[in-house]
C-alpha positions as a printed NumPy array, in Angstrom:
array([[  0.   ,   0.   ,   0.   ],
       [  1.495,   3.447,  -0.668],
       [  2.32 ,   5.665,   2.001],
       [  0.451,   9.161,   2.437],
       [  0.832,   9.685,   5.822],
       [  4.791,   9.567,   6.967],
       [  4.59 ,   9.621,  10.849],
       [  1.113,   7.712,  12.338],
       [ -0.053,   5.585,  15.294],
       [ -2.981,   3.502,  15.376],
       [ -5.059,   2.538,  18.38 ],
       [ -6.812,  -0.508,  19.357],
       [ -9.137,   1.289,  22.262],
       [-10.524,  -0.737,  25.318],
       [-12.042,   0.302,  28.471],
       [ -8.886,  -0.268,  30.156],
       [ -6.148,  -0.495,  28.212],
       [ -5.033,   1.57 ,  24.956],
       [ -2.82 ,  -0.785,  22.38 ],
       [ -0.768,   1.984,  20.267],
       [  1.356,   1.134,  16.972],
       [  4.155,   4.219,  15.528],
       [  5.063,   3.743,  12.365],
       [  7.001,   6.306,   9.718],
       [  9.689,   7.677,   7.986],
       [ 12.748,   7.008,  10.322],
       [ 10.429,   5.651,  13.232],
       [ 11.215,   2.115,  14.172],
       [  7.75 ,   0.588,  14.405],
       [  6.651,  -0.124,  18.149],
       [  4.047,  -0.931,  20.026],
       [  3.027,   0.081,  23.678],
       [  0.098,  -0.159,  25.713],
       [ -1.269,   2.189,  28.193],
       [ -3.806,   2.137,  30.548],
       [ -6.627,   4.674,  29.808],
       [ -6.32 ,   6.726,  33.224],
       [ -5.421,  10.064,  32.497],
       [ -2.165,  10.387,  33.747],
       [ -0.882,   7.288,  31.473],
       [ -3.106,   9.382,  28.493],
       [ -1.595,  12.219,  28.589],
       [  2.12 ,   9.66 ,  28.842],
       [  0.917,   8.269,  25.441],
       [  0.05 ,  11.814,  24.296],
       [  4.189,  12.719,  25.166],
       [  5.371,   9.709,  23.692],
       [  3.66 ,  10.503,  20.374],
       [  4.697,  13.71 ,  20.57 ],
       [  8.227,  12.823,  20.601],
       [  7.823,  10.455,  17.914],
       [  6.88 ,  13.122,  15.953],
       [  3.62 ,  11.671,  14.705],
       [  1.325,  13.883,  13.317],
       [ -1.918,  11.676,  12.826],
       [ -3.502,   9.272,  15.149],
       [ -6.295,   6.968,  13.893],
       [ -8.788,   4.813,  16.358],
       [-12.145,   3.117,  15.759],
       [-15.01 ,   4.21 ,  17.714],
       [-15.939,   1.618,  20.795],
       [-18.769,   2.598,  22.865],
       [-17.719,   5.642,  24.984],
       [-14.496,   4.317,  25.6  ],
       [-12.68 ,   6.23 ,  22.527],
       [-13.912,   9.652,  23.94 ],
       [-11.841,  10.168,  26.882],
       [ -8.529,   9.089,  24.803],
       [ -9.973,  11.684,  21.553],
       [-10.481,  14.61 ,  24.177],
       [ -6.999,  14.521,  25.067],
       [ -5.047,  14.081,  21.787],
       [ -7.176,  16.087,  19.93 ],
       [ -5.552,  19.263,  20.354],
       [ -2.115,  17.943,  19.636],
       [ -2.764,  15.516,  16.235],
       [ -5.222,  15.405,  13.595],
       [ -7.354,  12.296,  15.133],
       [ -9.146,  10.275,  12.865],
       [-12.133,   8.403,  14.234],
       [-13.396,   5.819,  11.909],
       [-16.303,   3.696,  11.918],
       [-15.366,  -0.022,  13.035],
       [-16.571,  -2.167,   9.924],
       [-14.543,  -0.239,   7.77 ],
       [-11.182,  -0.894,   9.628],
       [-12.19 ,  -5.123,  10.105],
       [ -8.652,  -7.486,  10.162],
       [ -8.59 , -10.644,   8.795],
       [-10.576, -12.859,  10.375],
       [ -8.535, -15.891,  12.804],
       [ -5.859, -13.381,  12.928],
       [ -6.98 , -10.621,  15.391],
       [ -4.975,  -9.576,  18.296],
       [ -4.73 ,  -6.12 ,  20.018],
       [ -1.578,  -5.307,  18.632],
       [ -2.065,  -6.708,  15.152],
       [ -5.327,  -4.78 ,  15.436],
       [ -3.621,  -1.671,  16.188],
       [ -1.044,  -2.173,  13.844],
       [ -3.324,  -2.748,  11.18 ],
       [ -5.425,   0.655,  12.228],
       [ -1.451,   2.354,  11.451],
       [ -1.395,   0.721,   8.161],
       [ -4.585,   1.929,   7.146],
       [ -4.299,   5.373,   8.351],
       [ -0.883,   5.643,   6.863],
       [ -2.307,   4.75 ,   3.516],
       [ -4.826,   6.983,   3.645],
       [ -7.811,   4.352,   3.659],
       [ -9.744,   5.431,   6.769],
       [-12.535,   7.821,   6.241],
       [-13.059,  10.38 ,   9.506],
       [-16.626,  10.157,  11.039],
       [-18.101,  13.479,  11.661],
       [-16.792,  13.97 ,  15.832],
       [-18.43 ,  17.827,  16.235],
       [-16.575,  20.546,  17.894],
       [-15.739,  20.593,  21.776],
       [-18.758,  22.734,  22.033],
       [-21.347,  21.378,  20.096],
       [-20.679,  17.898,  21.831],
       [-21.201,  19.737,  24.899],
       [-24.615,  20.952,  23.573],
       [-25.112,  17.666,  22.189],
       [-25.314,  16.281,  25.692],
       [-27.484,  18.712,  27.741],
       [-30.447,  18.612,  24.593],
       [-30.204,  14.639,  24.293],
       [-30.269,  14.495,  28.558],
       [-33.309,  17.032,  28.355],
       [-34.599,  14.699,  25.556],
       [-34.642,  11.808,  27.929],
       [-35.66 ,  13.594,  30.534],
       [-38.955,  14.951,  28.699],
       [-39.425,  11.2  ,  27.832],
       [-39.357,  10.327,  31.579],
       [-42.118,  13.078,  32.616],
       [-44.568,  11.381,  30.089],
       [-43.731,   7.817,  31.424],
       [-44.67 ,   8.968,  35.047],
       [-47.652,  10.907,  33.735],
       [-49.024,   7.486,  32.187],
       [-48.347,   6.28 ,  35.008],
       [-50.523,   8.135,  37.112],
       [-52.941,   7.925,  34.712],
       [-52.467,   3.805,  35.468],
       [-52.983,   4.553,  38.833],
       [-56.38 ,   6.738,  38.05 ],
       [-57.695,   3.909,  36.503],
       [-56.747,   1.344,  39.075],
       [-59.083,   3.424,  41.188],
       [-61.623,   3.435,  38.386],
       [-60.868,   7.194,  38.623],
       [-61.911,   7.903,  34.787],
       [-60.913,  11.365,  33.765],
       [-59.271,   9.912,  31.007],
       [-62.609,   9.085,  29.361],
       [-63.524,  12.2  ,  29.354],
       [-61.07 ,  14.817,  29.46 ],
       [-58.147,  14.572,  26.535],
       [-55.535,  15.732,  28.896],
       [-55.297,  14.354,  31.844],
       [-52.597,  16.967,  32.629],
       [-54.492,  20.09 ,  31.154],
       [-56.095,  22.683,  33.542],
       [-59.048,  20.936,  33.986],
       [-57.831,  18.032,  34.941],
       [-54.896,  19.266,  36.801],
       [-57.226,  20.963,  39.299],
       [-59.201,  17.897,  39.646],
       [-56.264,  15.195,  40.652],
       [-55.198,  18.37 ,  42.948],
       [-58.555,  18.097,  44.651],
       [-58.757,  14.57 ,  44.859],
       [-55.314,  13.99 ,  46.655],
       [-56.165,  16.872,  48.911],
       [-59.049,  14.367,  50.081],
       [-61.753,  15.77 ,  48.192],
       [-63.509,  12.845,  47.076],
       [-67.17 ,  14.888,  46.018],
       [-67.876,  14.19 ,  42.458],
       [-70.236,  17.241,  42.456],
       [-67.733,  19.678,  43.769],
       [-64.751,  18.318,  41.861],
       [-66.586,  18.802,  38.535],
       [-67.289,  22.178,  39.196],
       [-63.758,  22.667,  38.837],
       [-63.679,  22.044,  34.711],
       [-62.977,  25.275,  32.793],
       [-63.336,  25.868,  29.073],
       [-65.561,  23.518,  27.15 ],
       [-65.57 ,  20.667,  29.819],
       [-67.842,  22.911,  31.398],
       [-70.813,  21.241,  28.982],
       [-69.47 ,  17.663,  29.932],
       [-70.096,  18.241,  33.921],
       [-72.741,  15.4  ,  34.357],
       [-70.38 ,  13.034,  32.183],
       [-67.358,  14.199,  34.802],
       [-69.151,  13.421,  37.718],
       [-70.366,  10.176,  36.311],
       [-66.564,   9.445,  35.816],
       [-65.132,  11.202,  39.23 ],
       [-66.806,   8.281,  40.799],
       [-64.383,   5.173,  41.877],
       [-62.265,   3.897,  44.534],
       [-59.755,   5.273,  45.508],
       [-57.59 ,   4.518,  48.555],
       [-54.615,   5.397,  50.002],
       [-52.547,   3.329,  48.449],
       [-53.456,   5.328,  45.166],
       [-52.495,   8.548,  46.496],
       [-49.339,   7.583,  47.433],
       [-48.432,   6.445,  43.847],
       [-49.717,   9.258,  42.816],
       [-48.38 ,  11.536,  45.219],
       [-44.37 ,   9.714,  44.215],
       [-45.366,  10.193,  40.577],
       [-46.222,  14.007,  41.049],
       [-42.968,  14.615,  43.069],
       [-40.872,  13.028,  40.128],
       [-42.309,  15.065,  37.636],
       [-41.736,  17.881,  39.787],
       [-38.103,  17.152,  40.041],
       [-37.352,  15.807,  36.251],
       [-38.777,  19.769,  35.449],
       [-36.81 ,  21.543,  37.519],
       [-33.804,  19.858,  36.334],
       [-34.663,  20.74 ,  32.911],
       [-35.533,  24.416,  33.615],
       [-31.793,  23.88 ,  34.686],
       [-30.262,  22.629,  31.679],
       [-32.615,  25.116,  29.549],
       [-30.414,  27.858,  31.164],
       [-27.2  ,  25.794,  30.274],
       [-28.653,  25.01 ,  26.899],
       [-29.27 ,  28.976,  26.104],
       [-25.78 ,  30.162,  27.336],
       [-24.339,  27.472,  25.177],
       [-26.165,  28.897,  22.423],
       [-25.283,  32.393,  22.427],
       [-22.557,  31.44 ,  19.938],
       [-25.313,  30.354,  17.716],
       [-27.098,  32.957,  17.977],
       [-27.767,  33.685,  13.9  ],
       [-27.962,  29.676,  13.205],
       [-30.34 ,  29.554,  16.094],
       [-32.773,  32.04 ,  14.664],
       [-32.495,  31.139,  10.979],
       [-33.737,  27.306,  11.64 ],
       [-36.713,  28.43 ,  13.773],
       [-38.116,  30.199,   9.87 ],
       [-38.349,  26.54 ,   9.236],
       [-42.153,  25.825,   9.424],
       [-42.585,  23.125,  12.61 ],
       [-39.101,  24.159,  14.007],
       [-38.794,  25.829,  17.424],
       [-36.599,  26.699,  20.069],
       [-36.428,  22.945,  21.354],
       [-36.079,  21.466,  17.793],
       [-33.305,  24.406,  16.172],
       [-31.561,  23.561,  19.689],
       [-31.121,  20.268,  18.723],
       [-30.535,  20.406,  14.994],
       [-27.585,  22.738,  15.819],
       [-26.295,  19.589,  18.594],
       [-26.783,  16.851,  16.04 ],
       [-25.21 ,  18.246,  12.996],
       [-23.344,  21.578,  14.102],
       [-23.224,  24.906,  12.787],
       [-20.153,  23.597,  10.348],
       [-21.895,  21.769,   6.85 ],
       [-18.611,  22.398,   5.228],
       [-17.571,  18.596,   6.808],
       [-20.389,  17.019,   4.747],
       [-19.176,  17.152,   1.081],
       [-23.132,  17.777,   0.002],
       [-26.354,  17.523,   0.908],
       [-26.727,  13.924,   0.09 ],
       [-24.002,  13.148,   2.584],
       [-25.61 ,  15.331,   5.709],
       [-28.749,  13.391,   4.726],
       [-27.522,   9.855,   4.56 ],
       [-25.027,  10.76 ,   7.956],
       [-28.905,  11.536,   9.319],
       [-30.577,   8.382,   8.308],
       [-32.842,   9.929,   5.555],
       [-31.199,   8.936,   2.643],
       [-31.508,   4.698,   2.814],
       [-28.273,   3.029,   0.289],
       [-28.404,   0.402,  -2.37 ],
       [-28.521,  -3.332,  -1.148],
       [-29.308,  -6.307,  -3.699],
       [-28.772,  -9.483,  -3.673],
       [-30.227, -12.03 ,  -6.495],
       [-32.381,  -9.407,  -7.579],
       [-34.306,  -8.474,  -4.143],
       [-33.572,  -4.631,  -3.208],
       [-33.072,  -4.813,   0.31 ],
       [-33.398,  -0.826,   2.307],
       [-31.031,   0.091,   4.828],
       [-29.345,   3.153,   6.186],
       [-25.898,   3.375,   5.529],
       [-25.029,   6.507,   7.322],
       [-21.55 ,   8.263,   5.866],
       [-20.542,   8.746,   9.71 ],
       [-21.101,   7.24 ,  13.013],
       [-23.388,   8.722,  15.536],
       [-21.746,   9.337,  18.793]])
């Protein structure tokens, strides 16, 4: 294979232990493995150093490749490439054969860099995908209470759309206060439920117990919790934005794109499309653009995204 790159390592990445391979013009290939503390990271970050090696090339595994990326990055150009394009021959694979096969390749110039976004947008990558999952677990607790209304054969549900609207709100508020009155708890619809009163009281009727308030009562204090954590990281989230201010406004012209959904456009794909060579790619990296697989004539459709996710 010709040689593009003169001076590169390769690293076989594990959760413990980092396998690195030197090889280039007047370096004697050798091998060395480090444990992935910091203190023995930043020793494999001097030793390449004094190699002189100017590109370092790992495949991604799990989270463990992050830690090792965040601390060479500023020193090398670090390639990142997706695992099934860097396979070794199968019977033959060993740590060190595996990371001296990642040097070959990256030396040759045969690995293809998967999109790893800027220090910053990783950082706002994190806080919108926690908030993501964090929204996710405020509807599983609201289900759940609404479980628990129907255990008591509490059934709101039937009749009010959201069980969390005003309405409704009010309602479960009286009924864990120990207002159990179908009369005066119906009273307390607003809006249009107003016209469904006798159908609310018929439904306001059940049993419930203790035991139901206390499920309901852990449920409410969750949700509580899960939103004040994400009125947290909606401050975080906006201060990491400032520097995103113009991309930030521009996306919510898109019709059906708002603060929440520019917020996390700008943490998937970054503010940067110059590192997709067109269109076609940043669709395809986003699953939107399936590839070409047939076998005997049958058209199979899969994604085949031009970069790992991370």
């Amino acid at each position: 294979m010709d040689v593009i790159i003169e001076k590169g390592c390769g690293l076989d990445v594990h959760k413990e232990t980092v396998v690195a391979c030197v090889m280039g013009e007047g370096i004697k290939k050798e091998i060395r493995t480090f444990s992935t503390m910091t203190g023995d990271l930043f020793q494999l970050k001097s030793w390449l150093s004094e190699k002189g090696i100017t590109h370092v090339a790992m495949e991604s595994t799990g989270p463990y490749w992050k830690p090792v990326f965040n601390v060479l990055e500023d020193s090398f150009e670090v390639i990142l490439a997706n695992a099934r394009h860097i396979k070794n021959v199968p019977g033959r694979k060993t740590d060190v054969k595996d990371s001296e096969w990642i040097c070959k390749l990256l030396r040759s110039g045969l690995l293809a860099a998967s999109f790893v976004p800027p220090k910053a947008i990783r950082e706002l990558r994190d806080l919108t995908r926690y908030r993501r999952k964090l929204t996710q677990a405020i509807s599983s607790e609201k289900n759940r209470v609404q479980k628990v209304l129907e255990d008591a054969n509490v059934k709101i549900s039937s009749v009010v759309s959201d069980t969390f609207g005003v309405s409704a709100s009010r309602m479960i508020e009286a009924i864990m206060a120990g207002n159990l009155n179908p009369e005066a708890i119906s009273d307390l619809a607003v809006g249009k439920l107003k016209g469904k009163k006798e159908e609310l009281k018929k439904a306001l009727v059940g049993n419930f117990q203790e035991h139901h308030r206390f499920m309901i009562q852990a449920s409410l204090d969750h949700i509580g919790s899960l939103e004040k954590i994400i009125a947290d990281l909606d401050q975080e989230i906006n201060r990491k934005l400032k520097d995103y201010h113009r991309e930030f406004e521009l996306l919510q012209t898109i019709p059906g794109v708002k603060e929440q959904g520019a917020a996390s456009i700008i943490a998937e794909i970054g503010a940067d499309m110059g590192i997709f060579p067109s269109e076609g790619h940043l669709s395809s990296w986003a699953g939107m653009s399936p590839g070409n697989n047939e076998s005997a004539g049958k058209k199979k459709v899969e994604r085949r995204p031009t970069a790992i996710r991370i």
